[in-house]
C-alpha positions in Angstrom: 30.1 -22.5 -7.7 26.4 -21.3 -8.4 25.0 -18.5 -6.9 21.6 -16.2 -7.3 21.2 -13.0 -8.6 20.9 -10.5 -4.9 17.7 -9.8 -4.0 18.7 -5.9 -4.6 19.9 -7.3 -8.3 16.1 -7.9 -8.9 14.6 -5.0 -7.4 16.9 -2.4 -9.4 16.1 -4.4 -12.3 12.3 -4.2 -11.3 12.0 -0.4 -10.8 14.3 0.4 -14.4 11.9 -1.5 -16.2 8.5 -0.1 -14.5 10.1 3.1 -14.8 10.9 2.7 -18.4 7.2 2.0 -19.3 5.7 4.6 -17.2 7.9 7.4 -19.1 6.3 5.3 -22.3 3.0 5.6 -21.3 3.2 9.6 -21.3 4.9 9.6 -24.6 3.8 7.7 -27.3 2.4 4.1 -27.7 4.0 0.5 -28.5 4.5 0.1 -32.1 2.0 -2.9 -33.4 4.6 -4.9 -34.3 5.4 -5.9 -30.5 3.0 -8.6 -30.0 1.9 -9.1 -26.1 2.0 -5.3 -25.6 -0.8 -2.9 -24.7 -1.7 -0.6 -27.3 -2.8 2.9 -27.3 -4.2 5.6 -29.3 -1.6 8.2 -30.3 -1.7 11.2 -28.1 -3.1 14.5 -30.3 -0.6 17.2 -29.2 -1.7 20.9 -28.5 1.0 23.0 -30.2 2.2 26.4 -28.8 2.2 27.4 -25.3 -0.9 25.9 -22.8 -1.9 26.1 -19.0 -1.7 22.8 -17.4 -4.4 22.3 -14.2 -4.1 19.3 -12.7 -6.3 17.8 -9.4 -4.1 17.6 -6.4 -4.0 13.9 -6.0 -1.9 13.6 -9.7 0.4 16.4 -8.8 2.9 14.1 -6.8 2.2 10.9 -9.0 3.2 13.2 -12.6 6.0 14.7 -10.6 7.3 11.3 -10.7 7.0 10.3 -14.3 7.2 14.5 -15.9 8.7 17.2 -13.5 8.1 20.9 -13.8 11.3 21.4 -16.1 10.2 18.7 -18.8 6.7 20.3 -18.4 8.7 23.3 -19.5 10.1 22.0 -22.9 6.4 20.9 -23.8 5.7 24.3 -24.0 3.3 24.4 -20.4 3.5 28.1 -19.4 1.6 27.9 -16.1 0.6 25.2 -13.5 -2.3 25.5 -11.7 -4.1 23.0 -9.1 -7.7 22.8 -9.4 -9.8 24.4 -6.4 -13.2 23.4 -6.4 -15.0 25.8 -4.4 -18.3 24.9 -3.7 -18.6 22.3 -6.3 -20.4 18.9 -4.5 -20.1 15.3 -6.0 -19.6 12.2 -4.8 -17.5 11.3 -7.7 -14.0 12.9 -8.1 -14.0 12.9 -11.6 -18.0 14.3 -11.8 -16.6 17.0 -9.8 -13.9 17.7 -11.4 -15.7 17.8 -15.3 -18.1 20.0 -13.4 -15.7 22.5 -12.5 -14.7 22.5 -15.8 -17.5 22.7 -17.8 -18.1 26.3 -15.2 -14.2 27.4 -16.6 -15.3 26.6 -20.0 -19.0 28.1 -20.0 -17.6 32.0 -18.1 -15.4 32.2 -20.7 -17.7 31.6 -23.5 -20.0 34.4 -21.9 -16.6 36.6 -21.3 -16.0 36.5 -25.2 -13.1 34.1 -24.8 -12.7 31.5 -27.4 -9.6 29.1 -26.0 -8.8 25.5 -26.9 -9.5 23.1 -23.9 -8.5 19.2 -23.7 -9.4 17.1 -20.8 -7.1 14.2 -20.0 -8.7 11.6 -17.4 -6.5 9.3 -15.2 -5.8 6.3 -15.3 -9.2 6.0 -17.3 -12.3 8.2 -18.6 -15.9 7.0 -17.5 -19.0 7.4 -19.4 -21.1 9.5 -16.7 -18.1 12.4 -17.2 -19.1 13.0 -21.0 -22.8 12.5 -20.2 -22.0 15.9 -17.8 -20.1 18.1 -20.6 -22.9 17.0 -22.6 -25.4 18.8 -20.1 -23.4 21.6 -19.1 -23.4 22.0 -23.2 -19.5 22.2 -23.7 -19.0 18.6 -24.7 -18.0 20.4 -28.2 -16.1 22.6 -27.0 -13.0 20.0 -25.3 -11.0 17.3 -26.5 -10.5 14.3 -24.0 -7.7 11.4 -23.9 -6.6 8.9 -20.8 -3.2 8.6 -19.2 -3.2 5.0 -18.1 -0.8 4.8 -15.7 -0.9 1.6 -14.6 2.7 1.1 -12.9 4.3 4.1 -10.7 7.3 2.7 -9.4 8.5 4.3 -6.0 10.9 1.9 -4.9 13.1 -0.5 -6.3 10.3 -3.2 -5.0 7.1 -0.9 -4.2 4.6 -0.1 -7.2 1.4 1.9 -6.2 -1.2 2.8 -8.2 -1.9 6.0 -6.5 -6.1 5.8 -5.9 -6.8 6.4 -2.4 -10.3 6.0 -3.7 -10.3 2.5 -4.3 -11.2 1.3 -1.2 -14.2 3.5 -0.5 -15.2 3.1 -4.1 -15.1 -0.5 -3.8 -15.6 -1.9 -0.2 -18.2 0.8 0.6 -19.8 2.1 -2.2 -19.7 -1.7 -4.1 -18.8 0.5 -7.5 -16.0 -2.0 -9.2 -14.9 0.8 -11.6 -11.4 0.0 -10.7 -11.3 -4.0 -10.9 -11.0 -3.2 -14.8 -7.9 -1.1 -13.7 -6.3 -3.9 -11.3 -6.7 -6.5 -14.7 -5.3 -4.2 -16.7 -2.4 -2.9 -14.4 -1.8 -7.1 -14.3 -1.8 -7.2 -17.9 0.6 -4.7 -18.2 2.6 -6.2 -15.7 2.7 -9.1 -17.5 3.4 -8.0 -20.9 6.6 -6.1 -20.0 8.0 -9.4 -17.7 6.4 -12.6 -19.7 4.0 -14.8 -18.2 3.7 -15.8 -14.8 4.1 -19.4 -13.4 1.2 -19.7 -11.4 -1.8 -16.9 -9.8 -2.5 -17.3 -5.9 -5.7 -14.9 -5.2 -8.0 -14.6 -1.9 -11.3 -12.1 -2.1 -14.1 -11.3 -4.1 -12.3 -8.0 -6.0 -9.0 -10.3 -6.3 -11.0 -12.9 -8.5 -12.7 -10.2 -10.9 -9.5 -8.4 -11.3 -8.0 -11.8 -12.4 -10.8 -12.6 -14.6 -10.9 -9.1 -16.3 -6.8 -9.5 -16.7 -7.6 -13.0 -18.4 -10.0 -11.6 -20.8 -7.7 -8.9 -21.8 -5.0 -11.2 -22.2 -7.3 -13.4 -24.5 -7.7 -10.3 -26.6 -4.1 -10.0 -27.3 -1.7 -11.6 -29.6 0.0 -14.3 -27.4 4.4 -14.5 -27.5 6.5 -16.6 -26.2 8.5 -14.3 -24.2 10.7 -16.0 -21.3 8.8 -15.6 -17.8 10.5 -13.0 -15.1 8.2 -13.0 -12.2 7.6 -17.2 -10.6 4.7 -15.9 -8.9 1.3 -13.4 -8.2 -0.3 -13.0 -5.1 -3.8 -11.0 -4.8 -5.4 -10.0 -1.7 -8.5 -8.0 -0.9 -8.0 -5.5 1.7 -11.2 -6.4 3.7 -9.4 -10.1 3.6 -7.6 -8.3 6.6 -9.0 -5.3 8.4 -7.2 -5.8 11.8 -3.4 -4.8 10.2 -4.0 -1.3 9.2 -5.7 -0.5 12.2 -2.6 -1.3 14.4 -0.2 1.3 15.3 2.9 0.9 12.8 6.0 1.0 15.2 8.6 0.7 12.1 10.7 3.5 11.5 8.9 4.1 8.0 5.5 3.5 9.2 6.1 5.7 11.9 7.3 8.7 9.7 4.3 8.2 7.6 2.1 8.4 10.5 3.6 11.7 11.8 4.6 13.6 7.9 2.3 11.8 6.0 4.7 9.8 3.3 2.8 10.7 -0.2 3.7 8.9 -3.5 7.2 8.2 -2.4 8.4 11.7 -0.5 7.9 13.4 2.3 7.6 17.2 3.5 9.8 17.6 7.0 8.6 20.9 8.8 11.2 24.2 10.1 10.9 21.6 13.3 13.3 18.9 11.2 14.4 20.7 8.1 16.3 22.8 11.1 15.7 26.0 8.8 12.8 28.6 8.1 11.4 26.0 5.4 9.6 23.1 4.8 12.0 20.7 2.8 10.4 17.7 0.5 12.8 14.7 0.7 12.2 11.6 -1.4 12.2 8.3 0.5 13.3 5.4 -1.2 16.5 2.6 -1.5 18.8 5.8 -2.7 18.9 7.3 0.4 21.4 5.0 2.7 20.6 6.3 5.7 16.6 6.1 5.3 17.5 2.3 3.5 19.0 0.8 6.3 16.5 1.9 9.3 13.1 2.3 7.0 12.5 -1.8 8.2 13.7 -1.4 11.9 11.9 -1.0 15.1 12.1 1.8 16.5 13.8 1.4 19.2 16.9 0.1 17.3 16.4 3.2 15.7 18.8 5.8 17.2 21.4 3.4 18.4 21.9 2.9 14.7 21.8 6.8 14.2 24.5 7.5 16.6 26.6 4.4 15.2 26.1 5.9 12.1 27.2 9.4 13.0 30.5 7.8 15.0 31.3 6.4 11.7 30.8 8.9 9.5 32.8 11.4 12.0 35.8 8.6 11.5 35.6 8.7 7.5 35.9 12.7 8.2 39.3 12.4 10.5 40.7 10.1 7.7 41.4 14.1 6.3 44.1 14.6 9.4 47.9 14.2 8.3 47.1 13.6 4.5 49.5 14.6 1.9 48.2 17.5 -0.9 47.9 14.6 -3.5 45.7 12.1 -0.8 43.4 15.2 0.2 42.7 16.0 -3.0 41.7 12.2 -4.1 40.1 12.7 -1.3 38.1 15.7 -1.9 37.2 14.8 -5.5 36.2 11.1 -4.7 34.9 10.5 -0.6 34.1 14.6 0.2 31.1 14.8 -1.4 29.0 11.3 -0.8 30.6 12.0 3.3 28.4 15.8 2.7 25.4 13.7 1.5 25.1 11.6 4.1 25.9 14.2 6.7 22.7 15.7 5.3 21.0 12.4 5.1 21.8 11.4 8.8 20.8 14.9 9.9 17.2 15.0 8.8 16.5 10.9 10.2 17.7 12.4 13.1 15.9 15.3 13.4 12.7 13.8 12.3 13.4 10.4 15.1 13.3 13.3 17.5 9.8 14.4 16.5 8.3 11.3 16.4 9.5 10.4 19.9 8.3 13.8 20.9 4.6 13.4 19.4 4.3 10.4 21.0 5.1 10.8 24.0 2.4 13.1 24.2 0.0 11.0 23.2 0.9 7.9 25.6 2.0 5.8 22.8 3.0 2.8 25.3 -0.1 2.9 26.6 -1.9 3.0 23.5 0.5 -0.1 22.3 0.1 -2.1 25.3 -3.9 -1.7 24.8 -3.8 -2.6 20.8 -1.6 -6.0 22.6 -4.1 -6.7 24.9 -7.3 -6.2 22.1 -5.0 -9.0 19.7 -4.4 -11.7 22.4 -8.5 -11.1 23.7 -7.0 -10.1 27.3 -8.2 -7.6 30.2 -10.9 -6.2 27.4 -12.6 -4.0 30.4 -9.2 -2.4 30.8 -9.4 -1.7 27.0 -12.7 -0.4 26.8 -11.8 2.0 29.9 -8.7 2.9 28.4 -10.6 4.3 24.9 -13.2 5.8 26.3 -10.5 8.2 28.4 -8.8 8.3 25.1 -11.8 9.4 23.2 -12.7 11.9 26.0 -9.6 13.6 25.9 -9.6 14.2 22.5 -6.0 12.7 22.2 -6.5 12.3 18.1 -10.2 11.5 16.5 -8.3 9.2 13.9 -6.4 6.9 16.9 -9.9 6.4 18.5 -11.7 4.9 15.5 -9.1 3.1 15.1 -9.3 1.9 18.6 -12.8 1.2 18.0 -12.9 -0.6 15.4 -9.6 -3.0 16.4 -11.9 -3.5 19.3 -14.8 -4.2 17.5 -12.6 -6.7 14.9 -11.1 -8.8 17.5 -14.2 -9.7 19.7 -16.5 -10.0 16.5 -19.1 -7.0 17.8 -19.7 -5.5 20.2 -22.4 -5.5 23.2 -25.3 -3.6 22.3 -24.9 -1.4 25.5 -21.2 -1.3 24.7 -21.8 -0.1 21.3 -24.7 2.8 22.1 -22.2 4.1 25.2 -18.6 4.2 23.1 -21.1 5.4 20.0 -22.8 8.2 22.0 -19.1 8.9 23.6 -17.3 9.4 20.4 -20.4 11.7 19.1 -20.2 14.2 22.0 -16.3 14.4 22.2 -16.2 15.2 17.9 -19.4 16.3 16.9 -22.7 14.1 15.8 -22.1 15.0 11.8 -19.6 11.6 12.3 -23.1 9.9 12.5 -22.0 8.9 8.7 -18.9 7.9 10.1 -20.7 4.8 11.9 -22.5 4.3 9.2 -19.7 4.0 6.5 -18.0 2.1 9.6 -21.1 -0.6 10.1 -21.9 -0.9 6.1 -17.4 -1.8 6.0 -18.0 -4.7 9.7 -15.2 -2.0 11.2 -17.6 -0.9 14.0 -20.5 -2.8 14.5 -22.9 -4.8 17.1 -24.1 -8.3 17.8 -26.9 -9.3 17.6 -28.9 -10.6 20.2 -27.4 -14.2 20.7 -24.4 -14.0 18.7 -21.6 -13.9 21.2 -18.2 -14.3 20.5 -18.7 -18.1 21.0 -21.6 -18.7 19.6 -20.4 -16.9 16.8 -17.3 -19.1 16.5 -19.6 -22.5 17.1 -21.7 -21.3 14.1 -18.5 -20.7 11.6 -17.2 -24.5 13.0 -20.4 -26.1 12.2 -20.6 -24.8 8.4 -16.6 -25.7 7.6 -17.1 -29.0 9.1 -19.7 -29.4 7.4 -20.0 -31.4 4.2 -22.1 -29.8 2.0 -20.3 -26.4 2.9 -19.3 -26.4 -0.3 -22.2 -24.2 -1.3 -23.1 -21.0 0.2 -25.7 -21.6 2.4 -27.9 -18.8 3.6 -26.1 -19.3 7.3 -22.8 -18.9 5.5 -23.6 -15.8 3.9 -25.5 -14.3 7.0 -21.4 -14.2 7.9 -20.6 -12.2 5.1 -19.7 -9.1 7.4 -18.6 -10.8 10.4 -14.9 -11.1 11.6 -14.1 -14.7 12.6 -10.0 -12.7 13.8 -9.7 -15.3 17.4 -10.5 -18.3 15.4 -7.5 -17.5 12.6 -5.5 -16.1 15.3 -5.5 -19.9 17.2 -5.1 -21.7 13.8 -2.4 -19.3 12.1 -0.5 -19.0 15.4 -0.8 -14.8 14.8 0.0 -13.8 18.3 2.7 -15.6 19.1 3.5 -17.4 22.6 6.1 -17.3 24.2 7.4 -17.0 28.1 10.9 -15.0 26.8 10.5 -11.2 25.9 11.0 -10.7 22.5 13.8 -9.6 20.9 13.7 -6.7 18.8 17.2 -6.6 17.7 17.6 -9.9 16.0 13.6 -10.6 15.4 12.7 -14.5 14.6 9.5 -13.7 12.7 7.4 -10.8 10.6 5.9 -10.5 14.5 8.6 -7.9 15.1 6.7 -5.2 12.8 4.3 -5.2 16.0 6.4 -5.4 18.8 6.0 -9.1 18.9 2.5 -9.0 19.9 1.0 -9.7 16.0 1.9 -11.4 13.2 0.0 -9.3 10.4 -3.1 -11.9 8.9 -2.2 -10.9 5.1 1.4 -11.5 5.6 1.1 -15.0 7.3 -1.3 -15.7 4.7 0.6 -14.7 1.9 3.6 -17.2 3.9 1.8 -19.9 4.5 0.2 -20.2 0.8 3.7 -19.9 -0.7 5.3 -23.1 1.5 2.1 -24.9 0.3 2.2 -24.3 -2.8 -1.5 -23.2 -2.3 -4.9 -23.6 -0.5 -4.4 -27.4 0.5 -4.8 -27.3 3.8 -5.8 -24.0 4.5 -9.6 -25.0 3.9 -11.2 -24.0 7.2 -8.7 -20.8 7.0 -10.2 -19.8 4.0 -13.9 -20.1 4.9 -13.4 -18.0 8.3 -12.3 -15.7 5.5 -15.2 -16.0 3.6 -13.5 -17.5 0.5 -12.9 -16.8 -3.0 -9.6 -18.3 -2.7 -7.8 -19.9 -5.9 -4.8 -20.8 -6.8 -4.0 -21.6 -10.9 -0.8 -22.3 -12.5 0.5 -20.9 -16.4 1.2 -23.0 -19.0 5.0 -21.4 -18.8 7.3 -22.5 -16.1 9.4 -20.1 -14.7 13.4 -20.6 -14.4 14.6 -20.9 -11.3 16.4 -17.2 -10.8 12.3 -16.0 -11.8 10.7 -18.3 -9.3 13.2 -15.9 -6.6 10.2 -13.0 -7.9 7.1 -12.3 -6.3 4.5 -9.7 -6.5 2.1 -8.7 -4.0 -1.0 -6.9 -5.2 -3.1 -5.6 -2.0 -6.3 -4.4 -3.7 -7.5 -1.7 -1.3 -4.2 -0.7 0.1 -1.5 -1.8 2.5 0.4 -0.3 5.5 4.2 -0.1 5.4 4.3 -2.5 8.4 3.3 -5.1 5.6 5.9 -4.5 3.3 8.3 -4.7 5.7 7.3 -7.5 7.1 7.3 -8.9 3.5 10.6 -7.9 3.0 11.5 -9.7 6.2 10.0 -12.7 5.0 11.9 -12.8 1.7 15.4 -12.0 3.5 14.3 -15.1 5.9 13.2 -17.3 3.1 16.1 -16.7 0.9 19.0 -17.5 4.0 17.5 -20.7 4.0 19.4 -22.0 0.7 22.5 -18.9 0.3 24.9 -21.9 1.4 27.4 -22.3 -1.5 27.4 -25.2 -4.1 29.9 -27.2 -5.7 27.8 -28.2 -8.6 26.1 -26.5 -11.3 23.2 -28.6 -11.2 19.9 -27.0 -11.0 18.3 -26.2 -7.3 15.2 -28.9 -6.8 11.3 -27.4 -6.6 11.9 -27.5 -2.7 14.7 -25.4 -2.7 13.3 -23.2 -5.5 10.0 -22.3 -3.6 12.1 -21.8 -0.2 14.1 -19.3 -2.1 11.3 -17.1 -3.4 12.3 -13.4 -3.2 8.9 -12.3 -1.3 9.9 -8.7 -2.1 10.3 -8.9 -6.0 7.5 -6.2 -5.9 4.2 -4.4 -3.7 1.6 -3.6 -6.0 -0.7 -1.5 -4.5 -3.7 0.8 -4.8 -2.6 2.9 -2.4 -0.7 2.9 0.6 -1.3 3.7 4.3 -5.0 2.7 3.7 -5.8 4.0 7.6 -9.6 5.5 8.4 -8.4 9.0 6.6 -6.8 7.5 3.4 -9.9 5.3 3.5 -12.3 8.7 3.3 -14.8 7.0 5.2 -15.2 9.8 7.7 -17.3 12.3 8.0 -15.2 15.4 6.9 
């Protein structure tokens, strides 16, 4: 009999090894003598006790890597987060050197003569020093980077932690980061061998796999045994419509409501049932949170009250024991049966929330609208329904969203549309979001046709260039599309509303559909789906130009072994929502099923069954999750 390694064998094996190399990268670097590995300069200590301030947005990512207590043995006396004040930049990292260089120069005039060291993460740019330079205390600190390239926060979940990358990138066109994304590849690739073969779709995917290439060149090459079959890259603006869906998961749905950051969440008195907030980490090690984080949820609190009926029966077991049974029983079962009281407690508490907040907000309402926008039905209705949604002032965040989903799905807008849902939005929250529909027009979230460019027109247009012959240059037509959403077109040829006359069922779902309801099958998950059974773009052609292109597809000189060809990781440059991961994870779970039958030989499996079996969920690398309009910064405020 053969059999696979679990796909939960994999992802424990995953995080210990990212974990293992994040703790590295704060320590001290790879000895030369490891070929393949990424080397660093050795970290100058400052001996004696020091004051550590840190920005906000590293606090929960070092907390993760270096808590308070081994802060503590490295001599840090006091913590501080940096407050800004009225400091203005555009740049976090300007703006943070600025408001340093102010520390350094008051205590200069104060007489005070301290040693100060700046450490930049994950890298240090050359417009920060240019600033200590002109502030004149570019001799007075020592600078170093902390590269970290891999935070794990689940056995199959990296992030990168920069929120910033998709404004930096998408809006602002500054590719400071693409240099990151290679190198977070490299890294990737240097602690798990080389990979068998590189699918990529988007402009920022293809630099990020040429910079990881030319770093790679620069390095020693080893032959070190492959553990990851394959990489998939994907642009965020690849796929716009996902993240402006309402998430309807049970994990999606707690990030929406407490705000999941770097892994954990803070549940209010409301939840914590107590005069305190509590902070709870959120990962694979809490069973309760593992088992529901991927449902619907509505199958939510059926589980819960399973769960509870259950755990009741495991504390009964106590009645009529002998001494010697209770105390196994106290020493082995008690404490775990405690835990998971806790556990189920707090799901429970928090399920009750959510249901509360949205059912204050109409939340079927506002689902049965989003439906209507993706299958391109009763649109009027739609309109109506966002324009009472903007004047009510339900939540400014859920009627951009609402604007732009609508804007996505018919390609533009009206122009008298557009001024009157504009001019709307302006008088419920205030005209400073003028910049807001600007950042949204520059992004193709929000924007108008022009005169003549209907929806069908539109979609003639994009037919003409990819049957066209010579499409295989970009034409001036061509990249006149550059902004424009082509989302009916790859709905009808990737089937991403599906039809059917039955209702859908939510308690044993058939496809990655059920993250939505049934109503959507997210674009980069399909994608990622349909790239994997076709071993790449062949094809997907006329898919690929509705999506502006940049796709490839190249294979390593190394072939993977089967159990590695099981792995593979995701990388959403830009973000993704937690309704994508789980419907990745669905996707692995249904791909793997299709070849768990037992075998009576110990023959290898064939490159059918191999590529059927891939284990989707081997790892998400992202920049950041939850990459809605807020995480985005592309508002106003």
């Amino acid at each position: 009999m053969s059999s696979l390694p679990s796909a939960s064998h994999h992802r424990s094996a995953f995080r210990r090894k990212v974990e293992a190399q994040s703790r590295k990268e704060c320590q001290v670097p790879w000895p030369r003598s490891l070929p393949g590995r990424r080397l660093s300069p050795r970290k100058p200590q400052l001996p004696g006790k020091k004051d550590l301030f840190i920005e906000a947005d590293l606090m929960s990512p070092l907390d993760r890597i270096a808590n308070v207590s081994i802060l503590k043995q490295h001599d840090v006396d006091k913590l501080y987060k940096v407050e800004y004040k009225s400091i203005i930049s555009t740049s976090d990292q300007i703006r943070t050197v600025t408001w340093i260089c102010g520390v350094v120069n008051a205590d200069k005039a104060a007489g005070k003569f301290r040693r100060y060291k700046i450490i930049f993460a994950p890298q240090k740019f050359y417009a920060c020093e240019t600033v200590l330079e002109e502030k004149g205390v570019f001799g007075n600190v020592s600078m170093d980077e902390w590269a970290f390239h891999l935070l794990p926060l689940d056995d199959d979940i990296i992030s990168l932690e920069l929120p910033e990358f998709f404004r930096d990138n998408y809006l602002a066109g500054d590719l400071r980061w693409v240099r990151t994304a290679g190198s977070a590849l490299h890294l990737l690739q240097s602690i798990y061998g080389p990979f068998s073969k590189v699918y990529g779709i988007g402009r920022c995917s293809k630099m990020a796999y040429e910079s990881w290439k030319e770093q790679a060149k620069e390095e020693e090459q080893n032959n070190q045994n492959s553990e990851i079959g394959n990489v998939f890259l994907l642009d965020r603006d690849v796929d716009l419509v996902t993240p402006m869906c309402s998430q309807v998961v049970y994990e999606g749905l707690v990030d929406d409501i407490f705000r999941i950051k770097c892994g954990c969440v803070e549940f209010g008195p409301d939840v914590s049932s107590s005069d305190n907030s509590i902070k709870v980490m959120l990962n694979s090690q809490d069973k309760v949170f593992n088992e529901i984080r991927n449902e619907h949820f509505s199958n939510v609190f059926s589980f819960l009250s399973q769960k509870a009926r259950n755990l009741q029966v495991a504390y009964d077991k106590r009645r009529g024991m002998d001494i010697k049974q209770m105390k196994t029983f106290v020493s082995e079962e008690l404490k775990g049966l405690k835990q998971e009281h806790r556990l189920l407690s707090l799901h429970i508490s928090a399920s009750e929330s959510i249901m509360k907040k949205k059912t204050k907000q109409d939340f079927q309402e506002l689902l049965k609208t989003e439906h209507s926008l993706l299958e391109g039905f009763e649109i009027r209705e739609c309109i109506s329904f966002i324009e009472v949604h903007i004047n009510r002032q339900v939540s400014m965040t859920e009627s951009l969203r609402l604007l732009c989903l609508l804007s996505l799905t018919e390609n533009g807008l009206l122009p008298k549309e557009y001024r009157s849902l504009k001019t709307q939005f302006l008088q419920s929250y205030g005209v400073e979001h003028l910049l807001t529909f600007a950042n949204l027009k520059q992004l193709g979230l929000f924007v108008e046709q022009q005169q003549g460019e209907t929806l069908a027109v539109m979609e003639n247009k994009v037919g003409k260039l990819v049957n066209d012959k010579t499409a295989g240059k970009l034409t001036d037509a061509f990249s006149s599309l550059a902004r424009k959403n082509n989302f009916r077109a790859l709905s009808r040829k990737l089937n991403l509303v599906p039809k059917s006359n039955d209702e859908y069922d939510l308690h044993l779902p058939k496809d990655m559909a059920y993250v939505f309801s049934g109503a959507y099958i997210p674009l980069s998950c399909k994608l990622i789906e349909q790239v994997l059974e076709r071993d790449g773009w062949a094809g997907l052609e006329e898919v690929a130009k509705l999506l502006n292109g940049n796709e490839f597809a190249v294979s390593g000189k190394n072939r993977a072994n089967n159990e590695a060809q099981r792995v593979i990781v995701v990388m959403f440059l830009g973000g993704c929502t937690f309704s994508e991961i789980s419907a990745l994870r669905f996707l692995g779970k249904e791909r793997v099923s299709l070849v768990d039958a037992p075998s009576d030989t110990e023959a290898p499996f064939e490159e059918e069954k191999i590529s059927q079996s891939s284990e989707v969920t081997g790892a998400i690398l992202a920049y950041h999750i939850r990459p809605y309009l807020d995480d985005m910064r592309i508002t106003s405020n």
